[in-house]
Residue frames relative to the residue before (quaternion, step in Angstrom):
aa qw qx qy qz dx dy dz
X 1.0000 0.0000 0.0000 0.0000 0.00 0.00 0.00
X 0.0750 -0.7606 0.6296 0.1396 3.86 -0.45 0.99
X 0.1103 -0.8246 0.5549 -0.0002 2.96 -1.07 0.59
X 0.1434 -0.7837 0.5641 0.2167 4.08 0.07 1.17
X 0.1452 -0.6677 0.7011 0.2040 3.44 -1.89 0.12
X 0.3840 -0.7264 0.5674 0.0543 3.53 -0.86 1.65
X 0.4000 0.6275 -0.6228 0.2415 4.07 -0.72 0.20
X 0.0720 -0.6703 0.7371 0.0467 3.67 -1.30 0.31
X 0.5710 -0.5878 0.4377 0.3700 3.62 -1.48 0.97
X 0.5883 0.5235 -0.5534 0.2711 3.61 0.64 -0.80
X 0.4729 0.8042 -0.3384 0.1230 3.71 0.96 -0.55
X 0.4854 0.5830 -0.0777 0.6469 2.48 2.44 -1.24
X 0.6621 0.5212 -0.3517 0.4078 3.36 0.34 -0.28
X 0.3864 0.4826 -0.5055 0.6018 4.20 1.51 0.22
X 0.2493 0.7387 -0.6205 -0.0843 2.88 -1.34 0.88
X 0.2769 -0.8170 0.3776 0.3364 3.98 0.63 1.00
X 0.7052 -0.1651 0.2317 0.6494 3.92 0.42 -0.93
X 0.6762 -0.4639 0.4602 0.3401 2.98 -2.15 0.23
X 0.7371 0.3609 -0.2161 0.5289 3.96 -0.10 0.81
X 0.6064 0.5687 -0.4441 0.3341 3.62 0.79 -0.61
X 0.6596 -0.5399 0.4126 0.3211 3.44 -1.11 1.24
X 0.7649 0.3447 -0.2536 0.4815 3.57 0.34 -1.44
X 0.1867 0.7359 -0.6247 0.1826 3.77 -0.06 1.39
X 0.7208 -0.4760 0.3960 0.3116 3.13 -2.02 0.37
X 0.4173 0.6804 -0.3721 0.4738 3.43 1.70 -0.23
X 0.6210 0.4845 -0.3581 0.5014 4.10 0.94 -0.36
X 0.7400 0.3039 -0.3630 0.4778 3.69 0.55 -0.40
X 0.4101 0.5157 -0.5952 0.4599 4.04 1.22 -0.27
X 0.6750 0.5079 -0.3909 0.3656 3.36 -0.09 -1.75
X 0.7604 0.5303 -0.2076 0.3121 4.08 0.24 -0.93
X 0.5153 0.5178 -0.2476 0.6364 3.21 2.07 -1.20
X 0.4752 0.7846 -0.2417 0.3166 3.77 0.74 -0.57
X 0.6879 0.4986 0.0418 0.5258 2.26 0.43 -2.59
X 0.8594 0.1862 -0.0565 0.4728 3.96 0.02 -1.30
X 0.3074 0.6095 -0.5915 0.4291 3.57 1.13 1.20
X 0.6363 0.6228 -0.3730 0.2609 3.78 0.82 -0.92
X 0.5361 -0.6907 0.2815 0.3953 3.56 -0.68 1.18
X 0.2118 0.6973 -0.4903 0.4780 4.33 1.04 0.72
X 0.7877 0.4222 0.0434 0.4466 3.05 0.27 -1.47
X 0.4711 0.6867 -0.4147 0.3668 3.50 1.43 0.06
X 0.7910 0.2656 -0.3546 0.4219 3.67 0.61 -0.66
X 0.2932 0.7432 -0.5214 0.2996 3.69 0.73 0.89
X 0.4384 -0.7148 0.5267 0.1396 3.39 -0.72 1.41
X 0.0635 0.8114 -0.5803 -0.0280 3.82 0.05 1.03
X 0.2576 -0.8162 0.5154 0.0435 3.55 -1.23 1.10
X 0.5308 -0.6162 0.5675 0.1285 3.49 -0.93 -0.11
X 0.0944 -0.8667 0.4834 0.0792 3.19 1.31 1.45
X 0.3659 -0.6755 0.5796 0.2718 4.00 -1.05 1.17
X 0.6963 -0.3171 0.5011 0.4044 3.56 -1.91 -0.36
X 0.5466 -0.5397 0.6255 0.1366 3.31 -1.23 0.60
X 0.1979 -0.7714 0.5425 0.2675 3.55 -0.18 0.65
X 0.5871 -0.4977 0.3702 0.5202 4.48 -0.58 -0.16
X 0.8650 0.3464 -0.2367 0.2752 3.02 0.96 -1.06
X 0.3056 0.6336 -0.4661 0.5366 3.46 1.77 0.17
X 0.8521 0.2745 -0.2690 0.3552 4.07 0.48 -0.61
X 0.2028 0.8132 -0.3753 0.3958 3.16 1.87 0.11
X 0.6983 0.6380 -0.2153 0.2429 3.14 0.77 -1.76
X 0.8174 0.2207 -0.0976 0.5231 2.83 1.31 -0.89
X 0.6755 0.2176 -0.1707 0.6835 3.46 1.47 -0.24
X 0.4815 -0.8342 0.1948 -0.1852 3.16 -0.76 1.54
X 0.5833 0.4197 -0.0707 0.6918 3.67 0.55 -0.53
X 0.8297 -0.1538 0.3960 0.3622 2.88 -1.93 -1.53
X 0.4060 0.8208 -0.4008 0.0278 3.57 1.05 -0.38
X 0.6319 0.5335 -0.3049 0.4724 3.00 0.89 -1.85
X 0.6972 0.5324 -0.4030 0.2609 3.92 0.51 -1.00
X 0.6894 0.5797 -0.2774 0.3344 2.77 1.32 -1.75
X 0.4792 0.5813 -0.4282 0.4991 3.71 1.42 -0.99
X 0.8591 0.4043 -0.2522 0.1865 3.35 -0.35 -0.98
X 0.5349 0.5918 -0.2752 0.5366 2.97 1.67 -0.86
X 0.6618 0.3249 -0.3855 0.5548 4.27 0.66 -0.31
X 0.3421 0.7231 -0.5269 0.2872 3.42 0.84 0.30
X 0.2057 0.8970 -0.3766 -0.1059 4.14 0.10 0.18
X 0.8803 -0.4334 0.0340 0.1899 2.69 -1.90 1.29
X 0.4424 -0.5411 0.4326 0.5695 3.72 -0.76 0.21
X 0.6776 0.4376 -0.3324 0.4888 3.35 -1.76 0.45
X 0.7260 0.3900 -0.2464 0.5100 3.87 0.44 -0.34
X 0.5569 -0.6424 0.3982 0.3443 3.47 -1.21 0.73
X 0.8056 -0.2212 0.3203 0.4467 3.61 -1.56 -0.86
X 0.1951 0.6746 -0.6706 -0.2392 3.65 -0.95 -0.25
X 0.3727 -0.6873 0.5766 0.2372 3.00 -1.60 1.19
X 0.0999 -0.8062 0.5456 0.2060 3.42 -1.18 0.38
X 0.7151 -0.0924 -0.2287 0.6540 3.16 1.35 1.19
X 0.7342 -0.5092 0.2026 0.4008 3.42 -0.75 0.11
X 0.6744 0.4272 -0.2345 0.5547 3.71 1.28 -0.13
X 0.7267 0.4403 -0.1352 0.5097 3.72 1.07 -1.05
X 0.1232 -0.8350 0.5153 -0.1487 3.62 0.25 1.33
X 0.1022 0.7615 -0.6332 -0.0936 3.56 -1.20 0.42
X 0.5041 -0.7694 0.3829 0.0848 3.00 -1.58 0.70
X 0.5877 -0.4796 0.3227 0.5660 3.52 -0.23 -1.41
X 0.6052 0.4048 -0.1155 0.6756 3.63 2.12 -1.03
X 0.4841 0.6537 -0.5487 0.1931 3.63 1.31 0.15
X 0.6557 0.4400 -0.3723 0.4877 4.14 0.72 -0.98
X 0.5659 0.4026 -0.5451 0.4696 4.06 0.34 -0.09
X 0.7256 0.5074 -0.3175 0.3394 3.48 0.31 -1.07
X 0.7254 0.4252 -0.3601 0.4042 3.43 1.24 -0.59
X 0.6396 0.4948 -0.3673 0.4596 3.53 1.34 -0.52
X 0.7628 0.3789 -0.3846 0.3559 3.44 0.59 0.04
X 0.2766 0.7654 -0.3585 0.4574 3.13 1.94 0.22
X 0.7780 0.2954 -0.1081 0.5438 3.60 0.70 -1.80
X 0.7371 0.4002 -0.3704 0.3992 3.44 0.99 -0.46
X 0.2717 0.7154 -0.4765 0.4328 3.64 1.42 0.67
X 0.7381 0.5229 -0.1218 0.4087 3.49 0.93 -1.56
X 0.6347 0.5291 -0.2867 0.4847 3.24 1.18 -1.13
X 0.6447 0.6556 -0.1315 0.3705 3.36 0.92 -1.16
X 0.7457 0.4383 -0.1647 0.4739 3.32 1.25 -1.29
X 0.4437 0.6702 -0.2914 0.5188 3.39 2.18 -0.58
X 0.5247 0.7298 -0.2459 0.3628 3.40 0.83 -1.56
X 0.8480 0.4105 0.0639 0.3291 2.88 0.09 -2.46
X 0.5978 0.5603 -0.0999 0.5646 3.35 1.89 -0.99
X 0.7282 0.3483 -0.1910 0.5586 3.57 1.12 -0.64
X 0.3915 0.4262 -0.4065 0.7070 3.96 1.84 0.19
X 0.5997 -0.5689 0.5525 0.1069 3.56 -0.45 0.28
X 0.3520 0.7336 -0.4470 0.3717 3.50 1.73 -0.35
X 0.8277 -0.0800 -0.0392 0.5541 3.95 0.26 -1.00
X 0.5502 -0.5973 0.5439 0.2114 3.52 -1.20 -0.21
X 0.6539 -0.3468 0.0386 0.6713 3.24 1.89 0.61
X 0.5039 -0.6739 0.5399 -0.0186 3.03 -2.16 0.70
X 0.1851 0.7168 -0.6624 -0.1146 3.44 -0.92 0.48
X 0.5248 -0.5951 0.6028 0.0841 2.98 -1.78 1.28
X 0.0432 -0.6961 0.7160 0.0304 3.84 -1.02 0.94
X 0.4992 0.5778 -0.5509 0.3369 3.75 -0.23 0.55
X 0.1855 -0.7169 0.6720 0.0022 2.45 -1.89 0.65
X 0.4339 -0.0943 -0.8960 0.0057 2.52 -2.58 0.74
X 0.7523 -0.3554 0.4212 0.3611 3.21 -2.16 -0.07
X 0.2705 -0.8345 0.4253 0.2225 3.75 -0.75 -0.31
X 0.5872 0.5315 -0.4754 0.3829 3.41 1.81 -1.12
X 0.6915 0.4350 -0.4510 0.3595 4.04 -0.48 -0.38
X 0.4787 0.5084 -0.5291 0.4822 3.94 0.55 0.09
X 0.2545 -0.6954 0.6708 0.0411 3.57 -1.35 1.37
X 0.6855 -0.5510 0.3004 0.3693 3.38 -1.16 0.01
X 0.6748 -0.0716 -0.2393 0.6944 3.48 1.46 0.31
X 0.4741 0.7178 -0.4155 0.2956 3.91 0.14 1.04
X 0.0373 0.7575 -0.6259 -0.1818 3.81 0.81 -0.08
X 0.4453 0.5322 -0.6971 0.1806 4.33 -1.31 -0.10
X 0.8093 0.3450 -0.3338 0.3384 2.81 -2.27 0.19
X 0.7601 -0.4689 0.2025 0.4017 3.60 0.98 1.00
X 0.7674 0.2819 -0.1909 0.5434 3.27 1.22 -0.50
X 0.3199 -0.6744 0.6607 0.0799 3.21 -1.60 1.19
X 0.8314 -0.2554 -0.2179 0.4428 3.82 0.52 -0.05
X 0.5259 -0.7476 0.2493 0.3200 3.33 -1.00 0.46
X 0.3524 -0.8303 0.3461 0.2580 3.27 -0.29 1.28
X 0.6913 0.4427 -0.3758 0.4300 3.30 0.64 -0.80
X 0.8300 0.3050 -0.4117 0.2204 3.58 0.35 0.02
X 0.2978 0.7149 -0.4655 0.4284 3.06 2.31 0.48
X 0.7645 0.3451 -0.3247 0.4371 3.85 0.90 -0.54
X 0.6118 0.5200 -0.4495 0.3915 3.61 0.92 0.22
X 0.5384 0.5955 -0.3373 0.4916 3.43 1.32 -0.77
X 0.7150 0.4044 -0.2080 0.5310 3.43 1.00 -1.33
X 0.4960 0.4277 -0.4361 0.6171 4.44 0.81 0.22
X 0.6269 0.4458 -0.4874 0.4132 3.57 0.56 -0.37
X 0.8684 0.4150 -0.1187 0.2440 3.35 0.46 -2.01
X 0.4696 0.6722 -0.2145 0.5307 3.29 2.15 -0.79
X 0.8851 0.1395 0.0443 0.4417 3.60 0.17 -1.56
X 0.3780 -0.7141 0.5135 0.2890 3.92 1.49 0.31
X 0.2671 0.6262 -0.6565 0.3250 3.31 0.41 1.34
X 0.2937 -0.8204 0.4733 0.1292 3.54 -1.01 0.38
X 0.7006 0.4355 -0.0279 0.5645 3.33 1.20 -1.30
X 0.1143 0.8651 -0.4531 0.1823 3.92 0.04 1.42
X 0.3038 0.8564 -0.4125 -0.0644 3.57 -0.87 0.67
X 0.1573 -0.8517 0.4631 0.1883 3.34 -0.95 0.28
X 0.3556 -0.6938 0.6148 0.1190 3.52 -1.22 1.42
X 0.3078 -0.7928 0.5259 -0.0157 3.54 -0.88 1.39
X 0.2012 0.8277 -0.5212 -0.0526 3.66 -0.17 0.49
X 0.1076 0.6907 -0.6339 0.3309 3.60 0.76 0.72
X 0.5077 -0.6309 0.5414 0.2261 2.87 -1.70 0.63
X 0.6854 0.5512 -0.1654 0.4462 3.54 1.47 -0.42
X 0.5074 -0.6563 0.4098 0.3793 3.87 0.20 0.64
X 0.4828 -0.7403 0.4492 0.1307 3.54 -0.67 0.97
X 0.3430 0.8491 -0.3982 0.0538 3.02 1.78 -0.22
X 0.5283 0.4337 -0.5462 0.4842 4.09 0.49 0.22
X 0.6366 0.5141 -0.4023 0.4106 3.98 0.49 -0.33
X 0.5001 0.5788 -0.2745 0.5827 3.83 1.58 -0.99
X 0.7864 0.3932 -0.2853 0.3816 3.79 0.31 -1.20
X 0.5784 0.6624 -0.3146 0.3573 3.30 1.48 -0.82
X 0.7475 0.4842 0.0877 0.4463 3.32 1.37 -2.04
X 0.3692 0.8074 -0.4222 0.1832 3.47 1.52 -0.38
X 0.9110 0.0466 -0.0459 0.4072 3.27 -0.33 -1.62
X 0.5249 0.5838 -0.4907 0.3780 3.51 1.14 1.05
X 0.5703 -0.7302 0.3716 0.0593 3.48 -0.72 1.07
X 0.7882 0.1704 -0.1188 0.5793 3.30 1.57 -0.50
X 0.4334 0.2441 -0.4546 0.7389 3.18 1.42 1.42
X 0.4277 -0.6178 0.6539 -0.0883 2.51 -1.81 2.70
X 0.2952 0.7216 -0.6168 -0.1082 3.41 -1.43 0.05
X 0.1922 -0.8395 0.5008 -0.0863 3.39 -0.89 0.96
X 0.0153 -0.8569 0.5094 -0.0778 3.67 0.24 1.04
X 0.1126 -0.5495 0.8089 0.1761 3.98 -1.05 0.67
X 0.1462 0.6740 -0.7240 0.0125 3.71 -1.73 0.34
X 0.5530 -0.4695 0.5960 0.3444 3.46 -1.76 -0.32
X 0.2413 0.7775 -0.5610 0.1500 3.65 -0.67 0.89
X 0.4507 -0.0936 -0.8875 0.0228 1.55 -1.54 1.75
X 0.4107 0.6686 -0.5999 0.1562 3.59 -0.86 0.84
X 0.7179 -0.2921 0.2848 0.5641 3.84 -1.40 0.51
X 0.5628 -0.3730 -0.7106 -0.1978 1.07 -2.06 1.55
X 0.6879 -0.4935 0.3053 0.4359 3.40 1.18 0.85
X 0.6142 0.4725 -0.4495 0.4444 4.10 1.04 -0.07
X 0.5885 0.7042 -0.3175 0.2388 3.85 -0.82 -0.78
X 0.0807 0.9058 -0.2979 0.2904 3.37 1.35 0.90
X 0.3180 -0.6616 0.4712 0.4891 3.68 0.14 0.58
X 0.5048 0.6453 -0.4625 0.3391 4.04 1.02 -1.40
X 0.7559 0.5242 -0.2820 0.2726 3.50 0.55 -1.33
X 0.0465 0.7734 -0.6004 0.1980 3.92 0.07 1.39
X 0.5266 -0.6335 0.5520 0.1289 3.68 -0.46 0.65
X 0.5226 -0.5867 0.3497 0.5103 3.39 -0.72 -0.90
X 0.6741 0.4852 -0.2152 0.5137 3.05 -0.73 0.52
X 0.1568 -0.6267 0.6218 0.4428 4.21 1.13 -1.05
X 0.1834 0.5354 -0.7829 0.2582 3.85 0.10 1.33
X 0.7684 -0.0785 -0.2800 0.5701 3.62 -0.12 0.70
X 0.3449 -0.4624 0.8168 0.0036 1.91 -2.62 1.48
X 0.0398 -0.7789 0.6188 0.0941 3.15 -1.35 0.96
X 0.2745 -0.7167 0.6408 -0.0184 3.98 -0.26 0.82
X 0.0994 -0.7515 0.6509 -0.0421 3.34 -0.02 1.57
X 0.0093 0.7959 -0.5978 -0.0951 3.92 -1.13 0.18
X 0.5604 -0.6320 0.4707 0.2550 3.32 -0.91 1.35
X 0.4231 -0.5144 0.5898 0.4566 3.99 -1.53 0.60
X 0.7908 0.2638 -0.4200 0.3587 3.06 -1.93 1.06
X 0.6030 0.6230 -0.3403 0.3640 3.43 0.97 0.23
X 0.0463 -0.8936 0.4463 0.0108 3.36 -0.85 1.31
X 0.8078 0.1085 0.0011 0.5794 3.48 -0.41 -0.79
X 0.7318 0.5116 -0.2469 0.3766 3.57 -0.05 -0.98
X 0.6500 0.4804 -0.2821 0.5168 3.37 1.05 -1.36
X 0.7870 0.4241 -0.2205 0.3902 3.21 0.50 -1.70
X 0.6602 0.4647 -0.3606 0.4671 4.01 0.82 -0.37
X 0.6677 0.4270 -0.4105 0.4510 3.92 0.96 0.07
X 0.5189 0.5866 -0.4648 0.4130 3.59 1.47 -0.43
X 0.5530 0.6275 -0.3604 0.4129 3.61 1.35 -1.29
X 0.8440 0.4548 -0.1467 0.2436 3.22 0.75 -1.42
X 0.7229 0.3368 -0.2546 0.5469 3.11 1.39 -1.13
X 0.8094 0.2183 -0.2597 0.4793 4.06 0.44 -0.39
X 0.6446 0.4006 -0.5275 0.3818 3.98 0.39 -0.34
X 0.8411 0.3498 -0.2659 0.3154 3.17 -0.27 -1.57
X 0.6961 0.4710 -0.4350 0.3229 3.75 0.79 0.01
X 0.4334 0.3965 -0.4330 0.6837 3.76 1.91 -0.11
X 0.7665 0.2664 -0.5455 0.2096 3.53 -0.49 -0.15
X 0.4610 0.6211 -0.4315 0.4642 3.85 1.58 0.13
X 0.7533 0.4513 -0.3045 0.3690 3.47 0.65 -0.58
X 0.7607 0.4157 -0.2298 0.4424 3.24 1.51 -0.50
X 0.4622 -0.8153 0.3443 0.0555 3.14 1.78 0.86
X 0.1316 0.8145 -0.5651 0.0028 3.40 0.98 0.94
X 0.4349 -0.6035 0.5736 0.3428 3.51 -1.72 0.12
X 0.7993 0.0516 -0.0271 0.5982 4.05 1.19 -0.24
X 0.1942 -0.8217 0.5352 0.0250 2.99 -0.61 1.30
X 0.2629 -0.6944 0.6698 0.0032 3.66 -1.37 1.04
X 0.0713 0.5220 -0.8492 -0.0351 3.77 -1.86 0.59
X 0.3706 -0.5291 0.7631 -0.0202 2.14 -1.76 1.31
X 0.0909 0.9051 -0.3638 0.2006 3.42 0.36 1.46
X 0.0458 -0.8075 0.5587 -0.1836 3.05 0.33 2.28
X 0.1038 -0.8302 0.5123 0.1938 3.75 -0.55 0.70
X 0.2998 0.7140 -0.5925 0.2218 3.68 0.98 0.88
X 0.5707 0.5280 -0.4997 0.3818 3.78 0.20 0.59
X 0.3701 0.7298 -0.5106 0.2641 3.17 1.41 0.23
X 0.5700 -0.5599 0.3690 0.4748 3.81 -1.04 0.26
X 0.6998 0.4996 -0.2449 0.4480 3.77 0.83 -0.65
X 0.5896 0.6272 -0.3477 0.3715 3.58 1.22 0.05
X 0.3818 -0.8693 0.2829 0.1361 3.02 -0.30 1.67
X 0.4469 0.7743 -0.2525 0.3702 3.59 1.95 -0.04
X 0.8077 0.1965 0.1027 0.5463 3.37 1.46 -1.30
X 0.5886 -0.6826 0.3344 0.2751 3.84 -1.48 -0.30
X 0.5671 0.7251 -0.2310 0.3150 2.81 1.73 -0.25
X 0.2956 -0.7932 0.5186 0.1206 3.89 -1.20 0.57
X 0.2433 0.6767 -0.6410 0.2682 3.05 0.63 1.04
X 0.0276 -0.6655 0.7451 0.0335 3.59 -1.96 0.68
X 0.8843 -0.3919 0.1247 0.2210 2.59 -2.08 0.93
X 0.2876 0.8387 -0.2234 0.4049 3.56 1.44 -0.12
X 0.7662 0.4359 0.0019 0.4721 2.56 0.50 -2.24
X 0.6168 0.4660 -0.3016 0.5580 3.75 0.89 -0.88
X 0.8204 0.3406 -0.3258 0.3237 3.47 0.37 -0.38
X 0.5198 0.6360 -0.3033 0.4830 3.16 1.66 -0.12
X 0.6041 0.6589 -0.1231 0.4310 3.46 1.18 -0.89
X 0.6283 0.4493 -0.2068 0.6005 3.18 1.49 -1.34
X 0.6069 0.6255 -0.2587 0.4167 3.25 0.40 -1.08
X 0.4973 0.6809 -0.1781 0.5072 3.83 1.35 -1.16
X 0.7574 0.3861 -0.1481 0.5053 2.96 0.12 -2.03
X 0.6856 0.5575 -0.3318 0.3302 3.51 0.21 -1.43
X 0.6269 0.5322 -0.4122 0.3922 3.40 0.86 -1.01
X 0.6473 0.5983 -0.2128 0.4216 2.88 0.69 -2.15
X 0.6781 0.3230 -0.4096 0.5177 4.34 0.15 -0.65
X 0.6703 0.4795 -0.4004 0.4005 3.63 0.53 -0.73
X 0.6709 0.4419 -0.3368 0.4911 3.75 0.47 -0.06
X 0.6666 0.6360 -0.0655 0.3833 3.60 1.30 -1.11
X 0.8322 -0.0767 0.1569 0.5263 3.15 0.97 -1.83
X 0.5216 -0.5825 0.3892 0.4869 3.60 1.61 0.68
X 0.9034 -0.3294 0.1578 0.2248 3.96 0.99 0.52
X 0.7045 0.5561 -0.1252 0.4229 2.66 1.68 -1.41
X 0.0690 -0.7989 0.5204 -0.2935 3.33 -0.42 2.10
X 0.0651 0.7478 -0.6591 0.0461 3.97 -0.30 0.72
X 0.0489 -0.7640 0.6411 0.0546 3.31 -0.64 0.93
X 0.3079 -0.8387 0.4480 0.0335 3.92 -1.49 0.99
X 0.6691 -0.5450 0.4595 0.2102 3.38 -0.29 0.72
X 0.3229 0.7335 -0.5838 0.1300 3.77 0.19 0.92
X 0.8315 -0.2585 0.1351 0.4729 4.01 -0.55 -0.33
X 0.1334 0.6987 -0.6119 0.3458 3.63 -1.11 0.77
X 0.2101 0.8718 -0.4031 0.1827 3.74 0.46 1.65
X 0.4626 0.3645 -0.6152 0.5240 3.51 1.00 1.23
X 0.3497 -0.7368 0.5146 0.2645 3.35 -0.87 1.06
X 0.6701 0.5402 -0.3974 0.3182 4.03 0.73 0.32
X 0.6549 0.2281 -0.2558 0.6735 2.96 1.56 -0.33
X 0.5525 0.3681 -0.6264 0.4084 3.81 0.34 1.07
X 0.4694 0.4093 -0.5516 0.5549 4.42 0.74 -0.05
X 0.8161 0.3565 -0.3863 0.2401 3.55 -0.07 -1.15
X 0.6849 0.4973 -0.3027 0.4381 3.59 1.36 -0.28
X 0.3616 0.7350 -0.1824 0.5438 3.17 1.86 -0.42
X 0.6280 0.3909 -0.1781 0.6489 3.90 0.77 -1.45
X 0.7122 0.5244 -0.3013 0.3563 3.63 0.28 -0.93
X 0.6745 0.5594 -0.1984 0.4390 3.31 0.87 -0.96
X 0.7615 0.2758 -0.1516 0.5666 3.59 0.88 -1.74
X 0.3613 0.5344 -0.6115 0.4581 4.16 1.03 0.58
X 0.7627 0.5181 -0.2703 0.2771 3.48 0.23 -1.55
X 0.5792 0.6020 -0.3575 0.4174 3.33 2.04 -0.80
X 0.7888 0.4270 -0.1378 0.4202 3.22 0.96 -1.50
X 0.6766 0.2918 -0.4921 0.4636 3.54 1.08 0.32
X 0.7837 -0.5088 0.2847 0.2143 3.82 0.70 0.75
């Protein structure tokens, strides 16, 4: 099983404010984590720039400019474009090579080069709507690379399984009223951004949401897997499969209520993996979304991309 790992330093180079959870401390903590000799026969790349119009796809209009343009200068402070979703000076490299991490790992995954991808990059991507940046993320990577498996390789049938502790709810807004784009989110709820209802079904029930009470860990979260994702995502028989793979539900994550542990991430992969290997001959790119104690995000992190590379 080969498995590449996408991330570029500029990723490090977002920095929102002194204290903000989503720091450059999450990819040290990950570089860390996947230095250990395990982790040697990973295929590590040099995630490229996002091109505009690869993110176009999913954000539209003027966006990509308008993002980049509030981007400010070196030598100049933060701007906040809302009270959680900060930019920097290294914030618009970091985001294009963020999404162009994804595009890439599609790319490389549909050449036959690996048998799947993980993406280290940051900002996050699942809370960016199609003209909304908040919630840390300015664009959304994971569905810049499904849009872009669609338009690149004439795939048709696309989904992504969300296990962030935070509703995915820019990935939902992206994916709504199309029918052959899946999305499927477990989360804590009630909590930000408040969307992610079981009620909430697109057309078609192209989303499954899998709401999870605070205090809820393994048990809760491995029967949602069982009884409502993985049997809609069998019927809908994707041709490429995506996680949106945030590991703030971890018990030590200081953001949320949930008690999930490192276990759980590998148990999940493992799931998915089966499920694409029966579905789509494998092909699976999984993305970096939120996870903000950096010891239990390498250790949940290590868990996740073992489970990739042992198949």
């Amino acid at each position: 099983m080969t498995t590449l790992l996408f991330s570029h330093s500029a990723c490090e180079g977002h920095i929102p404010d002194i204290g903000h959870p989503e720091s450059p401390v999450r990819l040290k903590a990950i570089r860390e984590a996947l230095s250990a000799s395990e982790f040697d026969a990973l295929e590590r790349r040099e995630a490229p720039r996002a091109e505009e119009s690869q993110i176009a796809l999913v954000h539209p209009g003027d966006y990509v400019q308008n993002i980049l343009r509030a981007v400010p200068g070196e030598g100049e402070g933060e701007r906040a474009l809302d009270a959680d979703t900060i930019l920097s000076p290294g914030s618009g490299e970091a985001a294009l090579r963020a999404a162009g991490a994804v595009v890439a790992a599609v790319d490389a995954v549909m050449a036959g080069e690996a048998d799947n991808a993980f993406c280290a990059v940051r900002p996050p991507g699942h809370h960016a709507e199609p003209d909304h940046a908040m919630g840390f993320c300015l664009f959304n990577n994971v569905a810049v690379g499904a849009l872009h498996a669609r338009a690149a390789h004439g795939l048709h049938r696309i989904a992504v399984v969300d296990f962030d502790v935070h509703h995915g709810n820019g990935t939902q807004a992206a994916f709504w009223s199309d029918p052959d784009l899946f999305y499927a989110s477990t989360h804590q709820m009630p909590l930000y951004p408040g969307t992610g209802s079981a009620r909430e079904r697109g057309v078609n029930a192209n989303i499954v949401n899998v709401p999870l009470p605070p205090g809820g860990g393994s048990e809760e979260f491995r029967q949602g897997m069982r009884d409502n994702i993985v049997p809609a995502l069998t019927s809908f028989q994707p041709e490429f499969l995506f996680i949106s793979a945030g590991f703030d539900a971890h018990a030590e994550d200081p953001l949320a209520g949930l008690n999930f542990v490192e276990d759980d991430y590998a148990w999940a992969t493992q799931q998915l993996m089966a499920l694409a290997r029966s579905a789509c001959g494998g092909r699976l790119v999984s993305v970096l979304e939120g996870g903000y104690n950096p010891s239990a995000l390498g250790r949940s992190v290590a868990a996740h991309v073992r489970s990739l590379m042992e198949g």
